[in-house]
C-alpha positions in Angstrom: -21.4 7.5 -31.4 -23.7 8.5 -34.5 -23.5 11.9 -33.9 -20.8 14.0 -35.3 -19.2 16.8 -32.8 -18.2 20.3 -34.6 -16.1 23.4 -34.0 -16.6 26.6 -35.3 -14.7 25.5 -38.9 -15.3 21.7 -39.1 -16.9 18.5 -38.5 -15.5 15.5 -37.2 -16.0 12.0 -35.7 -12.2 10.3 -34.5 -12.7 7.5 -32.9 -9.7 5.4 -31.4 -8.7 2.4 -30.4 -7.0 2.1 -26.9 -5.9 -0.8 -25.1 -3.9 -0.3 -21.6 -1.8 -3.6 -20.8 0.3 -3.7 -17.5 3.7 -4.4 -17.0 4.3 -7.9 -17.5 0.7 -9.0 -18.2 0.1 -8.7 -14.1 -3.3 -9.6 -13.2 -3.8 -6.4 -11.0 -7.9 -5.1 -12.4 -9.2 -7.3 -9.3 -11.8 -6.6 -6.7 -12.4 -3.0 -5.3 -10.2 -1.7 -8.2 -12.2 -2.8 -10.7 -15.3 -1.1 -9.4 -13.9 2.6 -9.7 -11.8 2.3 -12.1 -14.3 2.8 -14.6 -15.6 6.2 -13.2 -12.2 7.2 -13.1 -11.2 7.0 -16.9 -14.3 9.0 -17.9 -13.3 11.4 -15.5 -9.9 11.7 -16.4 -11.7 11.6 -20.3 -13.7 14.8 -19.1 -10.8 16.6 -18.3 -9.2 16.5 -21.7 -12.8 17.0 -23.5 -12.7 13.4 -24.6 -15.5 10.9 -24.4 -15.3 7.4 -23.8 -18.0 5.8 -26.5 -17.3 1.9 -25.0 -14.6 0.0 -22.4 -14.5 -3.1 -21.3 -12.1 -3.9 -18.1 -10.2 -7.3 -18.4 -8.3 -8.7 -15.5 -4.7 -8.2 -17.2 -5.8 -5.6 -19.9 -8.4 -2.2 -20.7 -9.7 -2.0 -23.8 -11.5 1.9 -24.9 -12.8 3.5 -27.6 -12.6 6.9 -27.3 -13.6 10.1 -29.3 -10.9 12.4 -29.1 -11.8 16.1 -30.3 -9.1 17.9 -33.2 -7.8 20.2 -30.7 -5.8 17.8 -28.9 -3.3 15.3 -29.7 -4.2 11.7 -29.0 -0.8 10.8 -27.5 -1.1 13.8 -25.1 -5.4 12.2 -24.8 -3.6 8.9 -24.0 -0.5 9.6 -21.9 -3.0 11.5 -19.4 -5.6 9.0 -19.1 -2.8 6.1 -18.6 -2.8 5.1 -14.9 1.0 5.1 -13.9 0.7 3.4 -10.5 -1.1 0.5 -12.1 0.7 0.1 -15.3 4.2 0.0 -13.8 
C-alpha cells in the first residue's frame, strides 16, 4: 500500500472504500462459501488490473479496499467484481 503505481505520464495511489451488502441483510457468507470467496474477488481484481490492499468477509456484509488504476472507472472496477448470484 506504500508504494505508488505509475503510467507512462503519472503517478498515482486511489484507494477505495468498498463494502458489498446482500439483499435484505441475508446472512448468506457461511461455510464452504466463505472459504473461496476470498480467492475469487482477487481474481476477479486481477482481471480488471485492480489490487485488493485489505478485506474482511462478514457473515451479512464484505468490506474491501482496493487500488483501482486511472485507466479504469471504479463503477465499471465495482460492478464487475460484485457477485450477482449472492447479492440478489
Amino acid at each position: 500500500m506504500d508504494k505508488i503505481a505509475s503510467l507512462s505520464h503519472s503517478k498515482w495511489e486511489c484507494n477505495y472504500h468498498v463494502v458489498f451488502i446482500p439483499k435484505c441483510r441475508r446472512r448468506v457468507l457461511y461455510g464452504q462459501l466463505r472459504k473461496h470467496l476470498g480467492e475469487v474477488f482477487h481474481d476477479l481484481a486481477q482481471h480488471k488490473d485492480s489490487r485488493i490492499e485489505e478485506g474482511h468477509l462478514m457473515p451479512d456484509h464484505v468490506h474491501m479496499l482496493i487500488s483501482i488504476p486511472l485507466k479504469h472507472a471504479v463503477s465499471q472496477v465495482v460492478g464487475y467484481l460484485r457477485v450477482p448470484s449472492f447479492f440478489y
